[in-house]
Each structure stands twice: as structure tokens, then as C-alpha cells.
TORKOL-552753 format. One record per residue (C-alpha): x, y, z; residue in one letter. Coordinates in nm, 3 decimals, m for minus. Each point is the difference from the previous one (the first is absolute). Example, Ala and Ser with C-alpha at 12.3 -4.5 7.8 and 13.67 -1.06 7.14 Angstrom:
BEGIN
<rec X="1.230" Y="m0.450" Z="0.780" residuo="A"/>
<rec X="0.137" Y="0.344" Z="m0.066" residuo="S"/>
END
This chain:
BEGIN
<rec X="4.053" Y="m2.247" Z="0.144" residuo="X"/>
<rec X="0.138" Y="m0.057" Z="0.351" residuo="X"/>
<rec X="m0.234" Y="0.065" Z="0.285" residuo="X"/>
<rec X="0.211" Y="0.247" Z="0.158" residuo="X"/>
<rec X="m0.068" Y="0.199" Z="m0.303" residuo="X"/>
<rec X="m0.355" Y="0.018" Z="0.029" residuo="X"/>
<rec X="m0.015" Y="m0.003" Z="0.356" residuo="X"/>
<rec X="0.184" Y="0.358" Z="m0.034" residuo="X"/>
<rec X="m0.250" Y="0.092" Z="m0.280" residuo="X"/>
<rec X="m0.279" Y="m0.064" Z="0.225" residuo="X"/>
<rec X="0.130" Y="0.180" Z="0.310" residuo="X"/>
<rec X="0.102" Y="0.283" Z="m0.273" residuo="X"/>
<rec X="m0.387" Y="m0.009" Z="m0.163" residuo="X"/>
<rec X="m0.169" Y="0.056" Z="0.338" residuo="X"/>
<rec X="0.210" Y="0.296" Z="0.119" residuo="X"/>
<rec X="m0.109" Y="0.152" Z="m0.289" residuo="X"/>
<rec X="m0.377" Y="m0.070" Z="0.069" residuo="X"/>
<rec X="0.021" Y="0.151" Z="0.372" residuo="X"/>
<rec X="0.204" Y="0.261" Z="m0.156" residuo="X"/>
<rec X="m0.268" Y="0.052" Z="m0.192" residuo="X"/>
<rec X="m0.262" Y="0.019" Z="0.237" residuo="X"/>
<rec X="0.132" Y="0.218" Z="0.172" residuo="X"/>
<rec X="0.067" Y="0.254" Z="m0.289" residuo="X"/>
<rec X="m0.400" Y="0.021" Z="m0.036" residuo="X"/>
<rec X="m0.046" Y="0.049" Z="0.382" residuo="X"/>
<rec X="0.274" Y="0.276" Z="0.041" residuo="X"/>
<rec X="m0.274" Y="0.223" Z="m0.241" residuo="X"/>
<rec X="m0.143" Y="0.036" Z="0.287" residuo="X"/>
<rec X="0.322" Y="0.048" Z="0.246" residuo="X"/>
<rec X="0.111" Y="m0.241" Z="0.289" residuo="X"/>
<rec X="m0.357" Y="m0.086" Z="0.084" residuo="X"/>
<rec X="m0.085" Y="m0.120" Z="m0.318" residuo="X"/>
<rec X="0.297" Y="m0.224" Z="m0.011" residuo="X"/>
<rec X="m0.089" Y="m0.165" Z="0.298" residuo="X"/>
<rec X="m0.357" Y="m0.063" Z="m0.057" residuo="X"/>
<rec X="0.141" Y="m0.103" Z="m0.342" residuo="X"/>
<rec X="0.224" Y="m0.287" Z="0.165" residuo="X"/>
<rec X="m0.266" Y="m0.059" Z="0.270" residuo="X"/>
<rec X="m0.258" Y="m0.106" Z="m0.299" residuo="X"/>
<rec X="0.281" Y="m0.249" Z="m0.103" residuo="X"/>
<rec X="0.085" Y="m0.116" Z="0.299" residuo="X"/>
<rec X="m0.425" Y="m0.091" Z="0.073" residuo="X"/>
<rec X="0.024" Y="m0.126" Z="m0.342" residuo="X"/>
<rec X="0.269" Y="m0.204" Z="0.042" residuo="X"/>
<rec X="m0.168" Y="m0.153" Z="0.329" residuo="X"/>
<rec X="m0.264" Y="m0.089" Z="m0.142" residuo="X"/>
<rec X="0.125" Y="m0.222" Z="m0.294" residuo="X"/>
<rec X="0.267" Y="m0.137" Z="0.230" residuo="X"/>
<rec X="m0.260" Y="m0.147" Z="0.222" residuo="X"/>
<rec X="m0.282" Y="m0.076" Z="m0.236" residuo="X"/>
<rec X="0.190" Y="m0.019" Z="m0.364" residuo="X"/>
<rec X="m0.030" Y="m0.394" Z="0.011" residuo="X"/>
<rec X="m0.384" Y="m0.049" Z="0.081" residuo="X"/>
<rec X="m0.075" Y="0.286" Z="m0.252" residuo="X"/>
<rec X="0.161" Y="m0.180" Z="m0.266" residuo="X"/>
<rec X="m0.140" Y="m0.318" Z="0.133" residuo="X"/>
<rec X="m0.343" Y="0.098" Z="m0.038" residuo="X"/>
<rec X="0.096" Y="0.187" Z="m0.348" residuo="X"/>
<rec X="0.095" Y="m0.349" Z="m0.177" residuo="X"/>
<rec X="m0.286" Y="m0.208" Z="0.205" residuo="X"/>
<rec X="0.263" Y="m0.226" Z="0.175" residuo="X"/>
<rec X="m0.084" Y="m0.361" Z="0.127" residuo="X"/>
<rec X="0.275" Y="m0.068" Z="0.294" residuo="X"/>
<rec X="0.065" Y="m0.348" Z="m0.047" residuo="X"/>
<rec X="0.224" Y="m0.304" Z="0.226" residuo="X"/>
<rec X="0.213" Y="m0.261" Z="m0.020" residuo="X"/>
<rec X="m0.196" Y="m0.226" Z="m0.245" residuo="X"/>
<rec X="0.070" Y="0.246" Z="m0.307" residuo="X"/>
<rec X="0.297" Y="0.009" Z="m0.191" residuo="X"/>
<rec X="0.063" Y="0.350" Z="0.008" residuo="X"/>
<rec X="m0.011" Y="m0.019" Z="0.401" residuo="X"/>
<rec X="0.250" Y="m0.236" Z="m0.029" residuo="X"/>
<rec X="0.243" Y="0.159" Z="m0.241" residuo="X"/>
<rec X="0.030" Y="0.332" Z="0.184" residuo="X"/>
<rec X="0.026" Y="m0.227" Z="0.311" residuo="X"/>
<rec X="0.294" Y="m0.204" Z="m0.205" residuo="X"/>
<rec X="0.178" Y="0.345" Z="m0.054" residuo="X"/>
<rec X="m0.064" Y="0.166" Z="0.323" residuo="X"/>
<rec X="0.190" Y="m0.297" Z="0.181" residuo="X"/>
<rec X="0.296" Y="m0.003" Z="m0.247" residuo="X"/>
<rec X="m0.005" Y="0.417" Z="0.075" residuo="X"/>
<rec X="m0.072" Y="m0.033" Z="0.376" residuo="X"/>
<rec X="m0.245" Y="0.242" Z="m0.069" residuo="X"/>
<rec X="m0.335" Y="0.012" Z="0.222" residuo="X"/>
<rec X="m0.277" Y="m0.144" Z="m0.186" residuo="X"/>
<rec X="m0.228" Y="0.266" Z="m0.180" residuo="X"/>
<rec X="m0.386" Y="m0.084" Z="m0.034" residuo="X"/>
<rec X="m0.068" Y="m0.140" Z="m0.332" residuo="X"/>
<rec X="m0.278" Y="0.118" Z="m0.209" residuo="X"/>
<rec X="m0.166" Y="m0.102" Z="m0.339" residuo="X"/>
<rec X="m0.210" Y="0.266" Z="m0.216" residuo="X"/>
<rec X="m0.263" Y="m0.161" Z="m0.251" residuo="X"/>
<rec X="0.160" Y="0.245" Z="m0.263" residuo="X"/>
<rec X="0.061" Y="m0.177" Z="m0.307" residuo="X"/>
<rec X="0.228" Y="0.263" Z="m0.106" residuo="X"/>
<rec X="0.418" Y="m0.144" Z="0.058" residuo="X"/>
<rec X="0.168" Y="0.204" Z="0.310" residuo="X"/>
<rec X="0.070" Y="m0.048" Z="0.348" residuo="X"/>
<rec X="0.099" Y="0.293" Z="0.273" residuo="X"/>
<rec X="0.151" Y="0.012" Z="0.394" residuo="X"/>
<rec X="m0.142" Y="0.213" Z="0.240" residuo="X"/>
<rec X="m0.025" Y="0.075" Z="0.352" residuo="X"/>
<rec X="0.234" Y="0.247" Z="0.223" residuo="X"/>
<rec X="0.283" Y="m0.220" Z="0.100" residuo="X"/>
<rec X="0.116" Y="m0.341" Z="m0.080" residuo="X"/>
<rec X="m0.176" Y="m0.098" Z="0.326" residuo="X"/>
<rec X="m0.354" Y="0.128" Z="m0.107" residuo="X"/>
<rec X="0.043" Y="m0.077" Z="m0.370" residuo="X"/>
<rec X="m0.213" Y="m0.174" Z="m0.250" residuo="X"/>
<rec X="0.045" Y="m0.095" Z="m0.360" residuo="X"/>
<rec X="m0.253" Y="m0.111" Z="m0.230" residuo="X"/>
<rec X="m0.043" Y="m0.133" Z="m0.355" residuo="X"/>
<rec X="m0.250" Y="0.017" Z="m0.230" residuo="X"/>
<rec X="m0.190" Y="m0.338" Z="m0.131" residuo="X"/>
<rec X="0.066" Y="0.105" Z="m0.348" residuo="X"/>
<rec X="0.405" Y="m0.014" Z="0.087" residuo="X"/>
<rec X="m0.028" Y="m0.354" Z="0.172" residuo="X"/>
<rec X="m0.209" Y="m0.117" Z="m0.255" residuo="X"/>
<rec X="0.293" Y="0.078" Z="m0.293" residuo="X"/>
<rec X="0.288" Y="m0.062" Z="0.181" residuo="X"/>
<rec X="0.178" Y="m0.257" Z="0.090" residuo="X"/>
<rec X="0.110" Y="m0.113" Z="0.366" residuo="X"/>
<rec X="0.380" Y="0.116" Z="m0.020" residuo="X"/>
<rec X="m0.129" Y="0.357" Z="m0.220" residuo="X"/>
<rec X="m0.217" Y="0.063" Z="0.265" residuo="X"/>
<rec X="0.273" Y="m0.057" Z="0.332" residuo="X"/>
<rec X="0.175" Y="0.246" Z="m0.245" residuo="X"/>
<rec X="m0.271" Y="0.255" Z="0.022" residuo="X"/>
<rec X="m0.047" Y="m0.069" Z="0.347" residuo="X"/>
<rec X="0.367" Y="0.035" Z="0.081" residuo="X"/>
<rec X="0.010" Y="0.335" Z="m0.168" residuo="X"/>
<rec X="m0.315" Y="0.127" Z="0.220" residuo="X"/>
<rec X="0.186" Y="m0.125" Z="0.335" residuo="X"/>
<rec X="0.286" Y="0.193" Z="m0.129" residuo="X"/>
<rec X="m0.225" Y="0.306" Z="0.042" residuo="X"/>
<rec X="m0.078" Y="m0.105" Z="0.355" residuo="X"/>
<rec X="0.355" Y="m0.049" Z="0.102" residuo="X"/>
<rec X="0.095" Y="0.305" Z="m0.098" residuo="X"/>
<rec X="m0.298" Y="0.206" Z="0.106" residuo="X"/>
<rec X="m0.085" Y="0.141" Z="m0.342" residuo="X"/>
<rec X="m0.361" Y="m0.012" Z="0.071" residuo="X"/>
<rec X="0.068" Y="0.267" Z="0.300" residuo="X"/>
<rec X="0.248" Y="0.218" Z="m0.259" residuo="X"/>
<rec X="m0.285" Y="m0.037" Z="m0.296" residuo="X"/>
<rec X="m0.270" Y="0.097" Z="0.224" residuo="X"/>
<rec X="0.173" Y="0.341" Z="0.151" residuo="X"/>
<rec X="0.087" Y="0.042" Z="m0.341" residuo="X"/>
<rec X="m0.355" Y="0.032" Z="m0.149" residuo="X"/>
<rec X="m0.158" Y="0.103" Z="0.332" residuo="X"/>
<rec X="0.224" Y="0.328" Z="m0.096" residuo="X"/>
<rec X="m0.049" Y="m0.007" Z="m0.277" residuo="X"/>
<rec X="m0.365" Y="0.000" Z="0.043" residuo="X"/>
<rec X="0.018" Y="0.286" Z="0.256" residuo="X"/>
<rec X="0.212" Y="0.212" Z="m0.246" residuo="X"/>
<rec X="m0.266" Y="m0.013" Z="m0.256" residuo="X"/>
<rec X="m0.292" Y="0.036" Z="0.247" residuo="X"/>
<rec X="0.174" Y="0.310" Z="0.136" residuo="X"/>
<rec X="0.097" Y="0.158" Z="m0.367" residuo="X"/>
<rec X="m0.355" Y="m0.060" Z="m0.069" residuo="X"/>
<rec X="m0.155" Y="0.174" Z="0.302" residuo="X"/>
<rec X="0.212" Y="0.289" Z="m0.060" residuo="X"/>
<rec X="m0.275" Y="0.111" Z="m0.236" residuo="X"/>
<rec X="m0.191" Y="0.051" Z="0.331" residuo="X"/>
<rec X="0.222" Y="0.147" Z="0.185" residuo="X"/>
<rec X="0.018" Y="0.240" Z="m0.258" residuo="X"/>
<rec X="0.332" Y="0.223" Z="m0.043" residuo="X"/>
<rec X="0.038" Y="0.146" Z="0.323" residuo="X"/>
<rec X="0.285" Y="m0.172" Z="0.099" residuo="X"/>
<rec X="0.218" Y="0.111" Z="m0.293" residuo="X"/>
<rec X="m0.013" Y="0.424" Z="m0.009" residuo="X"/>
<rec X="0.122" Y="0.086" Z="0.351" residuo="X"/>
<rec X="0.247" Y="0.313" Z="m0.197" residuo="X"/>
<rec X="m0.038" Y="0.302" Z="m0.018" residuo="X"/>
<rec X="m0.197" Y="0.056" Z="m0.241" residuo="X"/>
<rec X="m0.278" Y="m0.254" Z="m0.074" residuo="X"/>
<rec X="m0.111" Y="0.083" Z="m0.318" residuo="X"/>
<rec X="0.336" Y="0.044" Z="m0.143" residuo="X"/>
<rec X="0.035" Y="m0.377" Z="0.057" residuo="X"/>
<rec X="m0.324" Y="m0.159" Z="m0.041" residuo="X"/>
<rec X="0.048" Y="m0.088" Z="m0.385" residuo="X"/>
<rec X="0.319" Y="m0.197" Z="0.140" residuo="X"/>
<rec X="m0.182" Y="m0.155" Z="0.260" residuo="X"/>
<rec X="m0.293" Y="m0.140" Z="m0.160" residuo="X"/>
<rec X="0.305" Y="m0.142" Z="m0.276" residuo="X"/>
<rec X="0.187" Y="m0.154" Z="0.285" residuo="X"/>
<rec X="m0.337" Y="m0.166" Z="0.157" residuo="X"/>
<rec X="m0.095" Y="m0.108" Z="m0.325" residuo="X"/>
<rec X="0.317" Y="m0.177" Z="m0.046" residuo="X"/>
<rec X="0.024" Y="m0.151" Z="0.335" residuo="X"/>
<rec X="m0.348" Y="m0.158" Z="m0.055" residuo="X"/>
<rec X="0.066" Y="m0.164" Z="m0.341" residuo="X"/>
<rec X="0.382" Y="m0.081" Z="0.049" residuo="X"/>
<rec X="0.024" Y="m0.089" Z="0.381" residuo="X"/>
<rec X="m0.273" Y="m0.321" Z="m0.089" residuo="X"/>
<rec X="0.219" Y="m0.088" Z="m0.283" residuo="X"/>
<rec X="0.318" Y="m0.022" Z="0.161" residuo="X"/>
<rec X="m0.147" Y="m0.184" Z="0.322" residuo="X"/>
<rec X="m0.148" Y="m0.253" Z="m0.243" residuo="X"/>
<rec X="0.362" Y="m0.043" Z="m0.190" residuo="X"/>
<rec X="0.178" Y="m0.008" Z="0.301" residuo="X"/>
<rec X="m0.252" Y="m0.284" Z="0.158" residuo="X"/>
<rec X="0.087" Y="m0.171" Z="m0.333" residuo="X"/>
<rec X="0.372" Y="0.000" Z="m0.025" residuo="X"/>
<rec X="m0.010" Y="m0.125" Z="0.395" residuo="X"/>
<rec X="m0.225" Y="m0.289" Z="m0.074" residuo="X"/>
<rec X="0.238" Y="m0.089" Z="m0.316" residuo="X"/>
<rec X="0.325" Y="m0.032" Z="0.213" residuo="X"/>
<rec X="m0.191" Y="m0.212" Z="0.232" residuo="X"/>
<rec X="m0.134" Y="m0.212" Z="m0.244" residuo="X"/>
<rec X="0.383" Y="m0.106" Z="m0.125" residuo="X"/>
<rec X="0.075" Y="m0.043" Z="0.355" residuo="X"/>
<rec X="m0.255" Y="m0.221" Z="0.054" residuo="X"/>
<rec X="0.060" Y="m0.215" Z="m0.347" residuo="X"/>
<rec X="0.352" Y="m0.068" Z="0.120" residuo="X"/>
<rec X="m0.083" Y="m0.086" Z="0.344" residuo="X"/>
<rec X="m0.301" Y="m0.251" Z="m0.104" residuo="X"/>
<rec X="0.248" Y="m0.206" Z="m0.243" residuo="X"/>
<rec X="0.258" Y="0.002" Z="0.230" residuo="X"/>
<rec X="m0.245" Y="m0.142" Z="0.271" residuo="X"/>
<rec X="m0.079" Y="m0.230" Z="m0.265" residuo="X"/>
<rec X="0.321" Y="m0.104" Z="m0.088" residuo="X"/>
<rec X="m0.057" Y="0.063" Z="m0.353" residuo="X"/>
<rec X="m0.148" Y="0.270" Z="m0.203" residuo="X"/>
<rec X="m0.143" Y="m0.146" Z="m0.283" residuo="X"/>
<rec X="m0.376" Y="m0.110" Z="0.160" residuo="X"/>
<rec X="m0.011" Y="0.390" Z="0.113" residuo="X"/>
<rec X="0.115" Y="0.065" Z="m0.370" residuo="X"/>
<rec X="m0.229" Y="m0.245" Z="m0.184" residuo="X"/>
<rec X="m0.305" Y="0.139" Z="0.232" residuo="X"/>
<rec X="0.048" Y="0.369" Z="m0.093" residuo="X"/>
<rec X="0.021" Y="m0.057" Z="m0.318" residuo="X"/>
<rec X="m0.355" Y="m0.225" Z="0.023" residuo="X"/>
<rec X="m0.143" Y="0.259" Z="0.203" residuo="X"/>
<rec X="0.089" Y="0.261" Z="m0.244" residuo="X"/>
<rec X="m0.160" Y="m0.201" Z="m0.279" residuo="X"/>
<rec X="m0.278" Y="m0.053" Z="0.176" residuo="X"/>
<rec X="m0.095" Y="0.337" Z="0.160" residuo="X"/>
<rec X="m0.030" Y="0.155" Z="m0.361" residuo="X"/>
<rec X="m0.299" Y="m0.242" Z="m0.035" residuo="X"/>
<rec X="m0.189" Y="m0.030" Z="0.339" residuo="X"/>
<rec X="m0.047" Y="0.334" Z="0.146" residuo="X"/>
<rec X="0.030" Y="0.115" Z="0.412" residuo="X"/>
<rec X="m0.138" Y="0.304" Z="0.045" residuo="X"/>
<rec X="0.120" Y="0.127" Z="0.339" residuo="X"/>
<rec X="0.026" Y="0.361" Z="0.165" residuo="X"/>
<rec X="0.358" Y="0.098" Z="m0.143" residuo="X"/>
<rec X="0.094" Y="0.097" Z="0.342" residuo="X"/>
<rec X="0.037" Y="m0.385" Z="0.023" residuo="X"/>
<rec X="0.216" Y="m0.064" Z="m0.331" residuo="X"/>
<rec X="0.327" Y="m0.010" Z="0.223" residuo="X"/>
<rec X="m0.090" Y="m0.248" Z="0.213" residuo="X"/>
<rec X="m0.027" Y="m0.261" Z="m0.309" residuo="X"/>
<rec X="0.282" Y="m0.260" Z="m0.136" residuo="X"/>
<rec X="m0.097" Y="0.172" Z="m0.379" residuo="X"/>
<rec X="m0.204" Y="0.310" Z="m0.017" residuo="X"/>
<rec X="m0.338" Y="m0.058" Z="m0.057" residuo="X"/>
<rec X="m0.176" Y="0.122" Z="m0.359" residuo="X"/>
<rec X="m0.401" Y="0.126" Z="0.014" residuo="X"/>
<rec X="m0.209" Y="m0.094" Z="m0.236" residuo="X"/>
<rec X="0.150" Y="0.181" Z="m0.288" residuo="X"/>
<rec X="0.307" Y="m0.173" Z="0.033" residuo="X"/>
<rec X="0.189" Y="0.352" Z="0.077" residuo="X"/>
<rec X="0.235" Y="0.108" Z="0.236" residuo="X"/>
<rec X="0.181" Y="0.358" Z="m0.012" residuo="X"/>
<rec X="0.414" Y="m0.092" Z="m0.036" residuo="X"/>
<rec X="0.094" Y="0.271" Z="0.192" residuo="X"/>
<rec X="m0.251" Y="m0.067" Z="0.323" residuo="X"/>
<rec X="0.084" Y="m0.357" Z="m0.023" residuo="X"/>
<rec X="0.086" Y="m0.173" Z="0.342" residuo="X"/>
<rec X="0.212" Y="m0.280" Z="m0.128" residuo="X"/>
<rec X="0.322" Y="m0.026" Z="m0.284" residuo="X"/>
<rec X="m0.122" Y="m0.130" Z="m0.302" residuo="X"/>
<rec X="0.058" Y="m0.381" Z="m0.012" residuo="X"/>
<rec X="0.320" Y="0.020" Z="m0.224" residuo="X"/>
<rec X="0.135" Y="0.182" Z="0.275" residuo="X"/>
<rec X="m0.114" Y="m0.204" Z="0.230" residuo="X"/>
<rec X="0.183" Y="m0.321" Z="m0.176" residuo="X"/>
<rec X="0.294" Y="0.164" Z="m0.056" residuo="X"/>
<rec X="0.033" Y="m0.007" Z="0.394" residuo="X"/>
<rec X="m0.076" Y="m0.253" Z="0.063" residuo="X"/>
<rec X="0.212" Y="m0.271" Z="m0.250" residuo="X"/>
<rec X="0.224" Y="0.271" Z="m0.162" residuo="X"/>
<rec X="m0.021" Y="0.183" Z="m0.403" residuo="X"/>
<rec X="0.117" Y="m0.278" Z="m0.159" residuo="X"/>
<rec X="m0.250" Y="m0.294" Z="0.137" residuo="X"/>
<rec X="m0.259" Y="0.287" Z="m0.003" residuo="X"/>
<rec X="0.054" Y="0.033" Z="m0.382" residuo="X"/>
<rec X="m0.027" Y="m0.423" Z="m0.042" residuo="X"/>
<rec X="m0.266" Y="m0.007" Z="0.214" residuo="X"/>
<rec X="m0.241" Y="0.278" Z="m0.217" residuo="X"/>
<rec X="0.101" Y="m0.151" Z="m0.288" residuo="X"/>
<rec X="m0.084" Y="m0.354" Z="0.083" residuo="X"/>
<rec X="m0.367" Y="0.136" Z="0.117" residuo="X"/>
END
């Protein structure tokens, strides 16, 4: 799946989102798609600026230096990219996964859990490492982020409609002839608009994700460690649990299972790992690979 492809996807996906938003404002005519966008746009600011030390805090990250190994991979691979060198972080989550964040690649950060150092070996873990600097490079932590910021303001504004009540929708002739339809459309808006924000958010996260598989193992040199590691990572996330705010799923190399296990397919933030393999080393290796497992 070439990254043109899902490059287009993405710019297609959040189009549809601001289109979006700005269907529920216009209920209330050109001011209310303004102070719909303006909500976004706060929104937006706010996770561009403060996205990284949010999720940070979130996963209890220890920044560490030079004397640790995963400093010095991510410095290996930022030298080989001529990329700036991101802080490095390491959460005392024994659950596998790693994420990059931060609002450009010159205020970026990536961090891994203990859990993931602690299974994987030194080349599996430059592969994971490679794949999060691919995020950096290509500044999918600022497209995520307006993604579920609106997203987020979507669904906070379908849900306030309830308090804004129906006023915005009549506006004919004849009120009463159209309040049955009204109350039907802002029921709909309120249960649907959430829904589509949240599939939307998905799909963008998803296109990403193969984006940034592709660009780790070619950083790399060679996808197999990247391949190896998801595949651990997988394994190992259906037995150790990280239960984060799902707002944070699509900042993670594999999307993180609660406690149950459970993930909803159609919310999910990343491809499912067969996918994911396929992309990386092509069907045919992908179907030797499973089968050796």
C-alpha cells in the first residue's frame, strides 16, 4: 500500500470531519459554523502545544540519557535520518508498546514502555523505534491530534445540542408543522455525528500506521525486526493489559487492550497485524511468516 495512497486517504478523511463540523454548526446558520470551527481551532491549539506532556504524564514517563540503550538507539537512527533528536522517555508499564509525540520533529519525544524493552531484542526494538520516528518525520502526531481534537469537538457539540435545545432547527413557517422532523433530525445528529467522527479518527490513524511501518523498516534497512516485534507485541498485549484513555490508542505502535482483553474492530486505531505484515514483507512472506509462528 504505497504512501501516496494513504496520504490521499488521510487528506480525504479529514475533509470529511471539517465537513462535518460544519454541517452541525450550520443548524444554527453562519454563526454557528463559525463558533463550530472556532471550538476546533482552540481545540486543536491546545493539543498541538500540550499533546506531548499530556501523554507524558498519562504513561508516567522517566526521560532518560545517553547511558540507556534506548537513548542510544533512537540517537543511532536519528543520525542515519538527519533527523533532530527527540527526548527519549521510558514508562514503567509492563504492558509491550511504545508511542512518538510532541508537535514537530523539533519538539518531539518518543517513549517505550519497560515491558517492550524487557521482551525485545536490541535490533526489534530500533525497529519499533524507527517506526515511531517515522511518525515524527512525517508529522503524524500533528495530523492524529487535529484529527481527534475534532473529533472530540464534534461529539462534545452533538452532545450539547441537547441543551441548546431545538431552536436552531424550525426557523419555517410553520413551527409545529416541523417539529416532529426536527426533534428526528437532532436525534440523529447526536447519535450518528459521534459515530462517524470516531470512524473517521479511525480510518486516519490506520493509513498512518502503514505509513509509518514502511518508513521504520526502510530506516532500518530491513523489515523483519519491525515484523518480528509486532507480532511479539501482539502476543503479548492479549496477556498484559494497558488501560489508557482511548483518546490515546492512536498514538501507540499496536493498540492497546483494557483489562478485558477487548477492543471494538470498527473503532480500532491501527490495521490488524496481518495487515500490517503484509506491508511490510509482502502476502507471500506474510503467509510463511504466520505459519512458522
Amino acid at each position: 500500500m504505497s504512501q501516496f495512497y494513504n496520504n490521499v486517504k488521510t487528506a480525504l478523511f479529514l475533509g470529511i470531519l471539517t465537513a462535518l463540523i460544519m454541517l452541525i454548526g450550520s443548524f444554527w446558520g453562519q454563526n454557528g459554523i463559525i463558533i463550530a470551527l472556532v471550538f476546533a481551532g482552540v481545540m486543536n491549539f491546545v493539543s498541538y502545544f500540550y499533546s506531548d506532556k499530556i501523554a507524558i504524564a498519562t504513561m508516567r514517563g522517566q526521560e532518560v540519557g545517553p547511558e540507556h540503550e534506548l537513548y542510544q538507539i533512537v540517537q543511532e537512527l536519528t543520525t542515519k535520518a538527519g533527523m533532530p533528536m527527540p527526548k527519549v522517555f521510558v514508562s514503567p508499564a509492563q504492558a509491550p508498546n511504545a508511542f512518538a509525540t510532541g508537535r514537530n520533529p523539533n519538539h518531539a519525544a518518543v517513549c517505550a514502555t519497560q515491558g517492550l524493552l524487557d521482551m525485545l531484542e536490541r535490533r526489534e526494538i530500533a525497529g519499533v523505534m524507527g517506526h515511531e520516528l517515522s511518525h515524527v518525520r512525517h508529522r503524524d502526531i500533528l495530523i492524529q491530534s487535529v484529527a481527534a481534537t475534532v473529533a472530540a469537538a464534534i461529539s462534545m457539540i452533538a452532545w450539547n445540542m441537547q441543551w441548546f435545545g431545538l431552536g436552531g432547527f424550525g426557523g419555517g413557517r410553520n413551527r409545529r408543522d416541523g417539529e416532529g422532523a426536527n426533534i428526528l433530525i437532532y436525534l440523529a445528529i447526536m447519535i450518528l455525528a459521534p459515530i462517524a467522527a470516531a470512524l473517521i479518527q479511525a480510518a486516519i490513524s490506520r493509513s498512518r500506521e502503514f505509513n509509518a511501518d514502511a518508513g521504520g523498516a526502510e530506516l532500518l534497512g530491513d523489515p523483519m525486526p519491525l515484523a518480528t516485534a509486532l507480532e511479539k507485541i501482539e502476543a503479548a498485549s492479549r496477556q498484559i493489559p494497558l488501560d489508557v484513555n482511548p483518546a490515546f490508542n492512536s498514538m501507540f505502535i499496536a493498540e492497546p487492550r483494557n483489562a478485558m482483553g477487548m477492543i471494538v474492530g470498527m473503532f480500532q486505531t491501527h490495521p490488524p497485524l496481518e495487515a500490517r505484515l503484509m506491508n511490510l514483507i509482502g502476502r507471500e512472506s506474510t503467509g510463511r511468516f504466520m505459519a512458522a509462528r
